[in-house]
N, C-alpha and C positions, 0 to 999 in steps of 0.2 A: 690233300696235297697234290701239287701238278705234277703228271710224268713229265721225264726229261729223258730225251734220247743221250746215247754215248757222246753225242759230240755238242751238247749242249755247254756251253760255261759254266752253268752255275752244277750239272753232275759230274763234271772234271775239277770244277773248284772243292766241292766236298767230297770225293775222292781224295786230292792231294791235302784235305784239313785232315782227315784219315787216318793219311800218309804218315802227315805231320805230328801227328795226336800219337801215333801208336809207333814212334822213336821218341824218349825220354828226354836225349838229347835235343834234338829238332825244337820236343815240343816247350822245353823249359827254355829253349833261346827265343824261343818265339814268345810267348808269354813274359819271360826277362822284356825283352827290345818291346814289345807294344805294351806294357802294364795292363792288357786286360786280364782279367781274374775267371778262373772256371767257371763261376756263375753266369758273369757274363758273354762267355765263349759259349754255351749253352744255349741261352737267352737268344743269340745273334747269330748262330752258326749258320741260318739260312739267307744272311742279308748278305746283298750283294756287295753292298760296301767293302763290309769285315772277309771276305770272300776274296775280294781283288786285295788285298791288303795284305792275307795271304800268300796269295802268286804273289805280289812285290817282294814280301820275303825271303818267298825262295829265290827268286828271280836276284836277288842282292846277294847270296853266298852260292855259287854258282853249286858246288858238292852238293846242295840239298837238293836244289833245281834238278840234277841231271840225275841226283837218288830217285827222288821222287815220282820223275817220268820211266825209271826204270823201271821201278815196284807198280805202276798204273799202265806198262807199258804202250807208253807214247813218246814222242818225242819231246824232248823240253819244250822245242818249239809250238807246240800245243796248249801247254800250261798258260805262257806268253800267250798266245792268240786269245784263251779264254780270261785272261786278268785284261785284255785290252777293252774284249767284248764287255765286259760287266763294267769295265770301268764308261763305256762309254754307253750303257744301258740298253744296250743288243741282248733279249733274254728268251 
């Protein structure tokens, strides 16, 4: 498996699935709103796609977004930069 330094996207993206995975809350509105299933959140947890998909939804209920860069301590606005980067396959 490749290193990734701190400021890479894709070790800020699974950081904040993490984030997301270990709030109950978070994680079951994320899984409600995208229908993917734990196997397949397993499966794919390393693709860039499912990744920026992700940041988009935190990025769409602001509370997560700003939770989330809380507990990774960063700025939201880094979450944002790393969903833009993988969306545009900067890796």
């Amino acid at each position: 498996m490749p290193q990734h330094s701190p400021n890479d996207p894709v070790a800020i993206a699974l950081a904040a699935l993490a984030a997301t995975l270990g709030s109950e809350r978070r994680a079951q509105r994320f899984i409600d709103l995208t229908g993917i299933g734990t196997d397949e959140l397993r499966l794919r947890a390393a693709d860039p796609a499912l990744l920026a998909a992700l940041l988009r939804f935190l990025e769409a209920h602001e509370p997560d977004l700003v939770a989330v860069a809380e507990e990774l301590g960063v700025e939201p606005v880094v979450l944002v930069e790393a969903r833009r980067e993988l969306e545009e396959g900067k890796r």
